[in-house]
VOBAPA-464902 format. One record per residue (C-alpha): residue in one letter; y, z, x; residue number from 0. Coordinates in steps of 0.001 Angstrom, whole numbers, plus 524288, in hexadecimal, padded with zeros to 5 digits. Each point is the difference from the previous one (the first is absolute). Layout:
N
res: A&Y: Y&Z: Z&X: X&n: NUM
...
***
This chain:
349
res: X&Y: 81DA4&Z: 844C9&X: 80C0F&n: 0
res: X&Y: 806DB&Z: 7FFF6&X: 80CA5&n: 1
res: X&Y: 7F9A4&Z: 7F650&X: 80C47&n: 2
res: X&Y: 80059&Z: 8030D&X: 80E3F&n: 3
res: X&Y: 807CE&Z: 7F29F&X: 80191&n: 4
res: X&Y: 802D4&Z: 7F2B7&X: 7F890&n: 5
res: X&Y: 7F365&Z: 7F9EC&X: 804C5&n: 6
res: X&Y: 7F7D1&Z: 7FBA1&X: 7F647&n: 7
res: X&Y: 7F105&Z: 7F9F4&X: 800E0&n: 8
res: X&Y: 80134&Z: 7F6B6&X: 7F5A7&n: 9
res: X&Y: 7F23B&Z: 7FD60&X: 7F7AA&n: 10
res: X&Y: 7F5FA&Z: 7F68E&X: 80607&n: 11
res: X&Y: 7F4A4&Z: 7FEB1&X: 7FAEB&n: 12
res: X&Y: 7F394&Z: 8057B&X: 80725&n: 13
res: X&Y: 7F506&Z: 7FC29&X: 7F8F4&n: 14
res: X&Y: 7F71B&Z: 80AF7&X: 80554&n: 15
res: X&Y: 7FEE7&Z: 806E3&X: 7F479&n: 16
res: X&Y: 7EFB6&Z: 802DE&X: 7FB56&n: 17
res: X&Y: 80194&Z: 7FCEC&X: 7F293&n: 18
res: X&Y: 80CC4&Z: 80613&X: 7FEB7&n: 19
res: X&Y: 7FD75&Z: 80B67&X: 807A7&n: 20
res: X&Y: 8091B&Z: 80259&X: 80B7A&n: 21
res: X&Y: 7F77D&Z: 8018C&X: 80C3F&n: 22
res: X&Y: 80524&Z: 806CE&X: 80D91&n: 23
res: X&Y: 80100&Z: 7F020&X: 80698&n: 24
res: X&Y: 809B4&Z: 7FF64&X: 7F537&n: 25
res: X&Y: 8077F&Z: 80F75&X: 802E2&n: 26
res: X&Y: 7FE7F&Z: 7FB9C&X: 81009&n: 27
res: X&Y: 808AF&Z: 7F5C9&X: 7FD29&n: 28
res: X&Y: 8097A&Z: 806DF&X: 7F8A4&n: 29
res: X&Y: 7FFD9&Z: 80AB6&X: 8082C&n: 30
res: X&Y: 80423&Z: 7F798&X: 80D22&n: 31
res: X&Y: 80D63&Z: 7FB35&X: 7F87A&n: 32
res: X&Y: 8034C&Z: 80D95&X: 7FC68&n: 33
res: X&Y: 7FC67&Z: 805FC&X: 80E40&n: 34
res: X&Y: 808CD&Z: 7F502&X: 804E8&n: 35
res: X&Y: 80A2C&Z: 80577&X: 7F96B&n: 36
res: X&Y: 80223&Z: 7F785&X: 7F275&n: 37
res: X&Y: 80732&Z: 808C5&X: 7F54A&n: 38
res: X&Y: 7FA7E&Z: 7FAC0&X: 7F3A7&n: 39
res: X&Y: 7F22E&Z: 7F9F8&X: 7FF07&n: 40
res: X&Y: 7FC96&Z: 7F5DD&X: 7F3F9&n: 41
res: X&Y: 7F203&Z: 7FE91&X: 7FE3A&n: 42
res: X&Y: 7FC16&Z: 7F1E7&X: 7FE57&n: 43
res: X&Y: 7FE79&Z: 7FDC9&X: 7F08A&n: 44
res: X&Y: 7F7CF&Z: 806A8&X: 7F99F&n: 45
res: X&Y: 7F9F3&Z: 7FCF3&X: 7F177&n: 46
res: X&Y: 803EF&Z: 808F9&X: 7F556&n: 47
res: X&Y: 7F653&Z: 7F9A7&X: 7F895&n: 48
res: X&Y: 7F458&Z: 7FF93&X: 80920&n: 49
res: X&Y: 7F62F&Z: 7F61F&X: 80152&n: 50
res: X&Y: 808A9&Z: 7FAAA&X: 7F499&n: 51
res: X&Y: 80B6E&Z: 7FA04&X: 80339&n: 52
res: X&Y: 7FD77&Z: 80144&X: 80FD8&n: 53
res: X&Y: 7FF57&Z: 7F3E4&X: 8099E&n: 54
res: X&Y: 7F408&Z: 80473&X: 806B0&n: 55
res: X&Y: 7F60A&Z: 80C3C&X: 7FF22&n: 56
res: X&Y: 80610&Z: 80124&X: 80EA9&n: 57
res: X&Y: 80CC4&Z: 80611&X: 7F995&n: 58
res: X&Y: 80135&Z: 80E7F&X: 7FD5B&n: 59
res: X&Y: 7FF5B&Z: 8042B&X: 7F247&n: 60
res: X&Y: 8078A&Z: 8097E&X: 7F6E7&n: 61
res: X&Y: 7F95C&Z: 7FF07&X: 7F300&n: 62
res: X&Y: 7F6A6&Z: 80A4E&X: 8026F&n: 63
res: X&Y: 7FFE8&Z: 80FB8&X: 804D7&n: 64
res: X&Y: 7F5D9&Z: 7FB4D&X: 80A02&n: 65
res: X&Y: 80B7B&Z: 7FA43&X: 808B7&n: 66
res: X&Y: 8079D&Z: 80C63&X: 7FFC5&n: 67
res: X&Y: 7F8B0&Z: 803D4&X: 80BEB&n: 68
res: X&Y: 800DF&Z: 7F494&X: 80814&n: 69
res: X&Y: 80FC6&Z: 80086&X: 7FC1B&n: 70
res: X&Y: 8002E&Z: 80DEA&X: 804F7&n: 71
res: X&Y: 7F9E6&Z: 7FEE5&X: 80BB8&n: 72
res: X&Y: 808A2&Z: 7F540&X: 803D5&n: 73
res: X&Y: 80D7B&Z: 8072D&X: 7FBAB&n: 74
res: X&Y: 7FBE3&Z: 80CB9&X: 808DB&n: 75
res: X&Y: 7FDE0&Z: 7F81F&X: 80AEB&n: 76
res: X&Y: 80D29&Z: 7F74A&X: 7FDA2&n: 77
res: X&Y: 805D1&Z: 80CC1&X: 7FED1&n: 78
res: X&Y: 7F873&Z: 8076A&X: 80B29&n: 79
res: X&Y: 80414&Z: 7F599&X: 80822&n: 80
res: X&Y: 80EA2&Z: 80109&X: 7FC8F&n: 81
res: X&Y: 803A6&Z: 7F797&X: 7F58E&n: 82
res: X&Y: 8010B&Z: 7FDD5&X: 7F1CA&n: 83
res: X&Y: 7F5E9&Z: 7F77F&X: 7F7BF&n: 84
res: X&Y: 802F7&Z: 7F7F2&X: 7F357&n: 85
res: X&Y: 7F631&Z: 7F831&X: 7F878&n: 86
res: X&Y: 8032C&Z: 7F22F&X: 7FAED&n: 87
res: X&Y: 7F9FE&Z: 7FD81&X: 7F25C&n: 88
res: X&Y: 80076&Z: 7F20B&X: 7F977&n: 89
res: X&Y: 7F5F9&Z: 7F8FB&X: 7F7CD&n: 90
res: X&Y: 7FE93&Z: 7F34A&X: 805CA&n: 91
res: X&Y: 800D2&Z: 7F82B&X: 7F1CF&n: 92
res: X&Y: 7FC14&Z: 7F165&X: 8033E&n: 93
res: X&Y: 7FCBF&Z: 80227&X: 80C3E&n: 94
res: X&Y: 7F532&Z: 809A4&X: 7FEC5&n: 95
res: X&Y: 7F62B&Z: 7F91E&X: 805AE&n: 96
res: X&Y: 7F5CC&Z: 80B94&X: 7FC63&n: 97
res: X&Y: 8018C&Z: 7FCC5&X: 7F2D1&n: 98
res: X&Y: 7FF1B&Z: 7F088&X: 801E7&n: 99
res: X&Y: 7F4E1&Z: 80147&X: 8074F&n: 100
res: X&Y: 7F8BE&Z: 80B05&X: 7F566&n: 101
res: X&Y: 802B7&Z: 7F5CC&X: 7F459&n: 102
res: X&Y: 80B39&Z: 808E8&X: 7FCA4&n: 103
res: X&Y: 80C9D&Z: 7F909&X: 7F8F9&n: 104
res: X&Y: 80C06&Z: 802CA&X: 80881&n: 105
res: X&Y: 809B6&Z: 80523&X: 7F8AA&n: 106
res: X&Y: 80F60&Z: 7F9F9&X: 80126&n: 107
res: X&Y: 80B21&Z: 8003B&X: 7F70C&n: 108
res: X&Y: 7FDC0&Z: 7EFE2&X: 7FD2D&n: 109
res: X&Y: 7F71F&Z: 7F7BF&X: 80588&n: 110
res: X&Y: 80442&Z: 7F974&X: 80AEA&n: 111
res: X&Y: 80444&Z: 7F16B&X: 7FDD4&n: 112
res: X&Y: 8012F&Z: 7FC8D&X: 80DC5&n: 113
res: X&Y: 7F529&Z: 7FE4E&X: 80AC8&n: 114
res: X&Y: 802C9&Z: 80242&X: 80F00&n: 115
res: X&Y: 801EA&Z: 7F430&X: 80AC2&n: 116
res: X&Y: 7F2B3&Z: 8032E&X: 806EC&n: 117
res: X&Y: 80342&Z: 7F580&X: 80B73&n: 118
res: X&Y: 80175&Z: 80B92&X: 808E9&n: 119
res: X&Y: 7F299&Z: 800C4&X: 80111&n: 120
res: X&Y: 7FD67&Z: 7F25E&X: 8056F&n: 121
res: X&Y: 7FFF4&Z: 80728&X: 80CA9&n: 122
res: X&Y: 7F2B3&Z: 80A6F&X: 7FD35&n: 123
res: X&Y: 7F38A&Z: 7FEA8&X: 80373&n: 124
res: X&Y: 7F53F&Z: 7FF65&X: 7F693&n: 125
res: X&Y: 7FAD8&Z: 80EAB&X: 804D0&n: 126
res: X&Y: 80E8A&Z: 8037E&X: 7FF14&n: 127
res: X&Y: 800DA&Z: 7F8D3&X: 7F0B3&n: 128
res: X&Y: 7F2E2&Z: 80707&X: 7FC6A&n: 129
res: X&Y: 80587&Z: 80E78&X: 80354&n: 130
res: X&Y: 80B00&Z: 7FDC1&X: 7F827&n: 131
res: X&Y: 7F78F&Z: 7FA31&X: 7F3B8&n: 132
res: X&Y: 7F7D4&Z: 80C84&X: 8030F&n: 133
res: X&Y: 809B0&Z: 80901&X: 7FB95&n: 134
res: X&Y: 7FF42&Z: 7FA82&X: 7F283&n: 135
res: X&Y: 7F0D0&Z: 7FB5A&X: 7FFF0&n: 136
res: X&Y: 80703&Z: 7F1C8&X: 7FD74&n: 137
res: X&Y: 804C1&Z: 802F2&X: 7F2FD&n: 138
res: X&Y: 80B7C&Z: 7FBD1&X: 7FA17&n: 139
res: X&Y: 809EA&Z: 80AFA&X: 7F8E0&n: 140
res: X&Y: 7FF0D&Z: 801F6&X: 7F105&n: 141
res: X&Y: 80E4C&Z: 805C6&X: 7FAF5&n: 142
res: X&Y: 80112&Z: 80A1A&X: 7F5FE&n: 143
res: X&Y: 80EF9&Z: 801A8&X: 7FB09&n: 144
res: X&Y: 80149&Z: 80E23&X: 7FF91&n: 145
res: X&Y: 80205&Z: 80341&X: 7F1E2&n: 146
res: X&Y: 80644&Z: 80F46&X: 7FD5A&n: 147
res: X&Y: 7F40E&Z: 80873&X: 7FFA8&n: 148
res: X&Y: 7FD7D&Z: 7F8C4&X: 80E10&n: 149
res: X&Y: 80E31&Z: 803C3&X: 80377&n: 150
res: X&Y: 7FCEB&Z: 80FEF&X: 7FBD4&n: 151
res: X&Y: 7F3A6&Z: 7FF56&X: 8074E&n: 152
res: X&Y: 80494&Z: 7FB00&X: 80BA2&n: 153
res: X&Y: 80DAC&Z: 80A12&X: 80129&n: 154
res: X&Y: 7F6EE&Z: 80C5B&X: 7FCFA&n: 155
res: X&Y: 7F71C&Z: 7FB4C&X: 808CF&n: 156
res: X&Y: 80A3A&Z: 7FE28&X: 80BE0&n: 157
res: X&Y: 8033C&Z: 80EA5&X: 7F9BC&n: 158
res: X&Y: 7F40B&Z: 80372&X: 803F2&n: 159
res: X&Y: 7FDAE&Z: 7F906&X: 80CA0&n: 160
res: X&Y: 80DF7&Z: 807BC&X: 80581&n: 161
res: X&Y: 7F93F&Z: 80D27&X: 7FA79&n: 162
res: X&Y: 7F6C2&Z: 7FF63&X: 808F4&n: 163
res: X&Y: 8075F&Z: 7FC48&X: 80AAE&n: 164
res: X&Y: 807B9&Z: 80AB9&X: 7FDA0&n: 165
res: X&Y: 7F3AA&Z: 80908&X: 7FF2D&n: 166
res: X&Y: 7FAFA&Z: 7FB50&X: 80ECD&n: 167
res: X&Y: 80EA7&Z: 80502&X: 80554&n: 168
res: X&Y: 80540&Z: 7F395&X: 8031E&n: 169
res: X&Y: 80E94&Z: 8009D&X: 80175&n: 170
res: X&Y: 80467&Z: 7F317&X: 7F796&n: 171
res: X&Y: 7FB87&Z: 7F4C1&X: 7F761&n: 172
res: X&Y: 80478&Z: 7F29F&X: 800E6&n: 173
res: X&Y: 7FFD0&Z: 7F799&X: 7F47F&n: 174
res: X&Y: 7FEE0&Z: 7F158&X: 80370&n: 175
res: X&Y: 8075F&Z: 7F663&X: 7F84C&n: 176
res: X&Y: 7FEA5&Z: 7F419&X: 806DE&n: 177
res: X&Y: 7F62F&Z: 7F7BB&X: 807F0&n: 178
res: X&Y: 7FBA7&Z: 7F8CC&X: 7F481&n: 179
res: X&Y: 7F93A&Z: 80E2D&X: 7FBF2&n: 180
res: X&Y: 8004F&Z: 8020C&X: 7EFF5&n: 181
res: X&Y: 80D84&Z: 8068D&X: 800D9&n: 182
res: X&Y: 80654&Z: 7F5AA&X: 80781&n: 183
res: X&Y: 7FA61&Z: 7F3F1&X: 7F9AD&n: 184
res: X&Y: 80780&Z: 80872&X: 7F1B3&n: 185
res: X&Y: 80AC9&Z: 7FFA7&X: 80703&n: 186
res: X&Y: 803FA&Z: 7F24B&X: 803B1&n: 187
res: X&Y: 80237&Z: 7F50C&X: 7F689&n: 188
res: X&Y: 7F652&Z: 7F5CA&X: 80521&n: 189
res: X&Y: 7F542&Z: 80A4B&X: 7FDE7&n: 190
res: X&Y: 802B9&Z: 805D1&X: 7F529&n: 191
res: X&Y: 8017F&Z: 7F7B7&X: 7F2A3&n: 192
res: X&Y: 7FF1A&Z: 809F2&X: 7F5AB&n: 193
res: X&Y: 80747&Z: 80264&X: 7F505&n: 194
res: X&Y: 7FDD5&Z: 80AE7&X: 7FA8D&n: 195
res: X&Y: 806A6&Z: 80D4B&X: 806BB&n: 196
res: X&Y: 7FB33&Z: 7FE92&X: 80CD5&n: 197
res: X&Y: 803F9&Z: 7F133&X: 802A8&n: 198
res: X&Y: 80F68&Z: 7F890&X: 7FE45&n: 199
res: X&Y: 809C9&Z: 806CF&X: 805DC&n: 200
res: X&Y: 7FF82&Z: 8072B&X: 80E41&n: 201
res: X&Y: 80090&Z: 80E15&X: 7F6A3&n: 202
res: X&Y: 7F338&Z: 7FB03&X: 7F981&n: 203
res: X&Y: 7FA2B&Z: 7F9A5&X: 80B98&n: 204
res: X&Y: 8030A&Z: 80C64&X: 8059B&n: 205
res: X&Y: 7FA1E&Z: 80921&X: 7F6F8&n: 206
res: X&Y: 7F338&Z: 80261&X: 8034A&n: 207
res: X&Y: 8034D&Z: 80245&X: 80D96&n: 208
res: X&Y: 80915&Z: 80B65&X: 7FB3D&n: 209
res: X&Y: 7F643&Z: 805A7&X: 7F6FE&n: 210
res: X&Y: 7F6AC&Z: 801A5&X: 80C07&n: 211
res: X&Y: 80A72&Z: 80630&X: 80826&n: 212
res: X&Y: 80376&Z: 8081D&X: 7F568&n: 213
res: X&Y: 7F290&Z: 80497&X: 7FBF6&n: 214
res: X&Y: 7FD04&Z: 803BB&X: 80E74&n: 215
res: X&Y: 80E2E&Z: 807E9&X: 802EE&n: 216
res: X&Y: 7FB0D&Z: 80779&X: 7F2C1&n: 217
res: X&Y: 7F186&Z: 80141&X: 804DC&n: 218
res: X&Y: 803E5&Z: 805B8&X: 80CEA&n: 219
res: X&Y: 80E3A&Z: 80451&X: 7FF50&n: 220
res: X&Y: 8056D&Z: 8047A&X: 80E3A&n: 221
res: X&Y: 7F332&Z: 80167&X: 805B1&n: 222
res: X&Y: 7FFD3&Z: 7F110&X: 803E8&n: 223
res: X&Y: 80AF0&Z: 7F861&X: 804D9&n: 224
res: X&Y: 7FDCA&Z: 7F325&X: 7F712&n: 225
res: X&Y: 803B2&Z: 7F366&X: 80949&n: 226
res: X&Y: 8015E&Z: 7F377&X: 7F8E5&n: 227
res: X&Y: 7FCB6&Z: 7F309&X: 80799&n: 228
res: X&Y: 807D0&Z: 7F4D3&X: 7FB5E&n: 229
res: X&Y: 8033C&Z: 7F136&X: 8051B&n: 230
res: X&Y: 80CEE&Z: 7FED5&X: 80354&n: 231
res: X&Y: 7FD38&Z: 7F24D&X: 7FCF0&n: 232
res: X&Y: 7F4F5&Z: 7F594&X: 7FCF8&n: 233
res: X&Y: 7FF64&Z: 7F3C4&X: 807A1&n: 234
res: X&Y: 7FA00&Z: 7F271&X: 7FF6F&n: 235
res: X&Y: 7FF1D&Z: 7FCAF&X: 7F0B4&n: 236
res: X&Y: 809AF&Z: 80010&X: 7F546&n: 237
res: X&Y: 80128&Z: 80B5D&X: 7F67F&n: 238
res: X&Y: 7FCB9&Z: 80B8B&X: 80B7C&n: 239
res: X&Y: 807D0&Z: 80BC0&X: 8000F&n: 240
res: X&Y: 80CF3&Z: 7FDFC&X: 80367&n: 241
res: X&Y: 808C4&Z: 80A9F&X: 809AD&n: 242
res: X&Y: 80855&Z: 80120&X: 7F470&n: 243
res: X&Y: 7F478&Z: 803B2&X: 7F6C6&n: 244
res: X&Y: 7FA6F&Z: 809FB&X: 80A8C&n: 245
res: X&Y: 80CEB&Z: 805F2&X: 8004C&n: 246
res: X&Y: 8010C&Z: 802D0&X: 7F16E&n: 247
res: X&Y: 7F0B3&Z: 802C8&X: 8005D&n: 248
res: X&Y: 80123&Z: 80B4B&X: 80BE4&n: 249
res: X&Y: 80B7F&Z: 8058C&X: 7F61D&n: 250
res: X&Y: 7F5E2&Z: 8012A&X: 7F4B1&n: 251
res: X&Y: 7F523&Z: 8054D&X: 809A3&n: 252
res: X&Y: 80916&Z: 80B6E&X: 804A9&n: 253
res: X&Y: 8045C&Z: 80419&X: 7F1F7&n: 254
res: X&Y: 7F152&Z: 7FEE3&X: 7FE32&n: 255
res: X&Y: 7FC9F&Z: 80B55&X: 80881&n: 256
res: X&Y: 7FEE3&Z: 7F8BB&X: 80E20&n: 257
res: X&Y: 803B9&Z: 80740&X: 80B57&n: 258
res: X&Y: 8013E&Z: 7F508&X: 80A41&n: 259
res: X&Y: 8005D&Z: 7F0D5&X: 800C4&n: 260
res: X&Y: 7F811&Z: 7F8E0&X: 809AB&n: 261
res: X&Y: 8030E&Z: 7EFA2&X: 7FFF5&n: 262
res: X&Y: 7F828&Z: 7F8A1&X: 803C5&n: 263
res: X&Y: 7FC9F&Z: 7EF61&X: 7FC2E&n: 264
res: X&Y: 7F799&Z: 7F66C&X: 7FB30&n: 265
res: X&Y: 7FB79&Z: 7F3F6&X: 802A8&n: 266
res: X&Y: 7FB0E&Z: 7FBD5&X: 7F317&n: 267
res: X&Y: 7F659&Z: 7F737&X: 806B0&n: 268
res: X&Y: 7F804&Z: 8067E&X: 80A37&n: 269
res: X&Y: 7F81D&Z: 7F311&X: 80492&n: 270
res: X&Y: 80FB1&Z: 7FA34&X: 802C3&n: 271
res: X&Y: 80954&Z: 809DE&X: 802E7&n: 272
res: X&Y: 7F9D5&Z: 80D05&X: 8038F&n: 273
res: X&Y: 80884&Z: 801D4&X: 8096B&n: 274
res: X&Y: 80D09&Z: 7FEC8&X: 7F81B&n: 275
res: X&Y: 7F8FA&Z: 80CAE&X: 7FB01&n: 276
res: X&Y: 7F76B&Z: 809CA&X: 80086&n: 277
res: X&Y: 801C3&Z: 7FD2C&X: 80D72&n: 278
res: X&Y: 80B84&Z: 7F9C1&X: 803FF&n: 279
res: X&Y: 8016A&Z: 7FA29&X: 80E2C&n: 280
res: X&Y: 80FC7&Z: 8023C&X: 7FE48&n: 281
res: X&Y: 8051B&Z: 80B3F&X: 80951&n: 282
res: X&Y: 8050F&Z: 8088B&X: 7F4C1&n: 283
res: X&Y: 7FC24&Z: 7F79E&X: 7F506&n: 284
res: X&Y: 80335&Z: 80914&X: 7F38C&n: 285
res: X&Y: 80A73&Z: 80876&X: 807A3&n: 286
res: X&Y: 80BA3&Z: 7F7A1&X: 7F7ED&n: 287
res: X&Y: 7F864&Z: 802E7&X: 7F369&n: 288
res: X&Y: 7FC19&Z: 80D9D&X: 800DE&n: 289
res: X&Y: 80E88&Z: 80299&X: 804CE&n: 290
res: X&Y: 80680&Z: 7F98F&X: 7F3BE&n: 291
res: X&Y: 7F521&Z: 8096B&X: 7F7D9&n: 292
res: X&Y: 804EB&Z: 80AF9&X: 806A4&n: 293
res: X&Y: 80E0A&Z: 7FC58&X: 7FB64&n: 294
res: X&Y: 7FA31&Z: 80236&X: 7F269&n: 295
res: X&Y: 7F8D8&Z: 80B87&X: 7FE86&n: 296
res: X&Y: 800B4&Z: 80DCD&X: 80534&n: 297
res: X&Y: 7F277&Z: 8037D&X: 80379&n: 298
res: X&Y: 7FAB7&Z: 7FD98&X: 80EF9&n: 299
res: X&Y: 7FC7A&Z: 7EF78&X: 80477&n: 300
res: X&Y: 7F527&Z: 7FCEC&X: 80717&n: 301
res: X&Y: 80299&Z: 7F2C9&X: 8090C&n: 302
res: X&Y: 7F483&Z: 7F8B5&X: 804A0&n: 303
res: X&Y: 7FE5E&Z: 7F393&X: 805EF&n: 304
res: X&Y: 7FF31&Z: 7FF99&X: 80DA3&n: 305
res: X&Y: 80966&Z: 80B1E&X: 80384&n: 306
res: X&Y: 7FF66&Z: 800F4&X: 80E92&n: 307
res: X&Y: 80606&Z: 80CD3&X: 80496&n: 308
res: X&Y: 80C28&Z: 7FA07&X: 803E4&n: 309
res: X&Y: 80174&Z: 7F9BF&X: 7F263&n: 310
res: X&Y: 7FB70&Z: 80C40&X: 7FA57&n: 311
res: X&Y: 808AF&Z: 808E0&X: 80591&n: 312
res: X&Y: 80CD0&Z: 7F90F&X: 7FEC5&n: 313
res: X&Y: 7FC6A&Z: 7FDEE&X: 7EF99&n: 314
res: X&Y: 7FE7E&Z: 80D83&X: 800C2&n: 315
res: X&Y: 80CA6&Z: 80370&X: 806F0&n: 316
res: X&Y: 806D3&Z: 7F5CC&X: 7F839&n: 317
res: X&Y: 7FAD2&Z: 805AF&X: 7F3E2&n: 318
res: X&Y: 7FA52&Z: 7F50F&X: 7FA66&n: 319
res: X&Y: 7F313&Z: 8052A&X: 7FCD0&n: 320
res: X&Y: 7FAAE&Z: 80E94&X: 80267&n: 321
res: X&Y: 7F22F&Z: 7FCD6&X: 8061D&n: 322
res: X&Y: 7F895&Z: 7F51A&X: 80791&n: 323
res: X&Y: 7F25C&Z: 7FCF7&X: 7FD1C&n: 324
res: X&Y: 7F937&Z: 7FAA1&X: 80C23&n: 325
res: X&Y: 7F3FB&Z: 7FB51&X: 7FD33&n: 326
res: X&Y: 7FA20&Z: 7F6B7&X: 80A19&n: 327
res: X&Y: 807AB&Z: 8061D&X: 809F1&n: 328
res: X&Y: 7F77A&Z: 80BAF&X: 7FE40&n: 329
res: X&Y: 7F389&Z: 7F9A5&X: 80061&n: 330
res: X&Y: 80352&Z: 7FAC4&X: 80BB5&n: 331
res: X&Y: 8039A&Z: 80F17&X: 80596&n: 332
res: X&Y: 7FF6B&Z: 80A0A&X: 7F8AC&n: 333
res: X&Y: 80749&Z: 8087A&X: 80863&n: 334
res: X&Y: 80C0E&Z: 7F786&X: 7FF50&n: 335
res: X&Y: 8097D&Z: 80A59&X: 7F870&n: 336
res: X&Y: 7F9DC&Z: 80A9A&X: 80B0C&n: 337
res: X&Y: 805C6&Z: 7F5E8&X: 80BC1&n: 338
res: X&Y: 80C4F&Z: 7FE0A&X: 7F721&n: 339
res: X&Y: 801B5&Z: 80E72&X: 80061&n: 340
res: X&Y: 7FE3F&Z: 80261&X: 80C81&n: 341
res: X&Y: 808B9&Z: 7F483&X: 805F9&n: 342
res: X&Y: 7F701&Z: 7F662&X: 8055A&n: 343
res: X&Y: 801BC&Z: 7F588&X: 7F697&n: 344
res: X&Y: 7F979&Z: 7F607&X: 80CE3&n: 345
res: X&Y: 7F233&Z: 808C0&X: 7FD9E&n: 346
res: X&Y: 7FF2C&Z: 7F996&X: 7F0D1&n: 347
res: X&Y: 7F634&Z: 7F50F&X: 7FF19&n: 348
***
């Protein structure tokens, strides 16, 4: 798969799915990045597992041949419009708030032993509190440690899920590993206290990650480009992934069958320190990380973070990564790489 340029949209979540279904308010949106020029599009996530394993019925699905429509008519019009489309996958584990809020156990490889500093919150209004309860009807989550038939079910699935992506015409896949989604939370120590295969050392805690990657590269072969999101680091509790660990990790994930790298972080507590990651208020926050994963591997790196052109473009030059993701850069203008192109960098929102 070859891009017009090393823009990327990174995924952000729409939630103006119906029921899974891409709708054309969902394609519009889409289509304005790649008209403004971006060379790679990432859908926000989508559930491989749909309604199960989703954070809301807003999210678009991939369980299902019903969505291969929807999927289709948003990669011709990425790719009418100039660009290329991928399609993140993830199940969202302990954090599917679908399933809390359906009665469903959550699924994670150990139950959590920690809870989250709420304090944050001191600040919302009660209408602002009740939306948020809403998403879960209130309820509190009920863990189910993934035992091995849960393990085969869930990598055939993600089989599956890529499948149809590949069906619609879409261009890659991304498989996210991080986020506190089900791969991610296998991956770190804190998470994950197995002890069986999957749990221990990074190779185990690793594993299931791998399988997935594998069992999509075989699904699909060359007709996706499999991208693999992964934190270049977790902050703000003991026992997150380390840069170390992500470095070994991104090794296993390209001998797996991935055919790119896209870092990003975590804050493991998103009611404290959201924006040490997902969304980092650091010019450049993961640049250092996804550089050092680049080092390690041979396969394309995605930086994200808060790449402003300028920082972009000299990472680039410097080779310390191969693309930027610019995320809410481009919700801001869409038509930034178009003004980049044409020198008028003092146009860009």
């Amino acid at each position: 798969m070859s891009t017009a340029n090393r823009i990327v949209l990174p995924a952000m979540d729409m939630n103006v799915s119906e029921d899974g279904e891409i709708e054309q308010r969902e394609i519009d949106h889409y289509v304005a990045r790649a008209a403004g020029g971006a060379g790679l599009i990432i859908t926000g996530a989508c559930a491989v597992a749909f309604p199960h394993g989703a954070a809301s019925m807003k999210e678009p699905g991939l369980s299902d041949d019903k969505f291969i429509p929807g999927l289709t008519a948003l990669a011709d019009a990425v790719h009418a419009a100039g660009s290329k489309l991928c399609v993140q996958s993830t199940h969202h584990g302990k954090v599917a708030r679908v399933d809390i809020a359906n009665d469903r156990p959550v699924i994670a490889p150990s139950a959590p032993d920690y809870d989250y500093d709420y304090s944050a919150l001191a600040d919302s209004t009660p209408d602002e509190l009740g939306r948020m309860g809403a998403a879960t009807g209130g309820k509190k989550a009920v863990y189910r440690e993934m035992d091995h038939s849960d393990i085969a079910w869930l990598i055939s699935t993600w089989a599956d899920a890529a499948d149809r992506v590949a069906r619609a015409g879409a261009d890659a896949i991304e498989i996210h590993v991080a986020h506190g989604y089900i791969l991610g939370v296998f991956l770190n120590r804190r998470d994950n206290q197995r002890t069986d295969a999957y749990g221990g050392s990074l190779t185990n805690r690793a594993r299931l990650a791998c399988e997935v990657i594998a069992a999509v590269k075989e699904r699909v072969g060359d007709t996706l480009a499999v991208l693999v999101r992964v934190a270049g680091e977790e902050y703000g509790q003991d026992g997150g992934l380390t840069l170390e660990e992500a470095i070994e990790a991104s090794r296993m994930f390209e001998r797996a069958g991935a055919d790119a790298i896209h870092v990003t972080g975590w804050g493991r507590n998103p009611f404290d320190n959201f924006t040490d990651g997902p969304l980092p208020d650091t010019v450049g926050a993961y640049l250092d990380n996804a550089a050092a994963i680049k080092q390690a591997v041979s396969v394309p790196v995605i930086a994200v973070g808060r790449m402003l052109p300028e920082v972009a473009e000299k990472a680039i030059d410097d080779d310390k990564v191969d693309f930027a993701a610019m995320g809410r850069q481009l919700l801001a203008d869409p038509d930034l790489p178009n003004k980049l192109a044409a020198g008028t960098p003092e146009l860009v929102r």
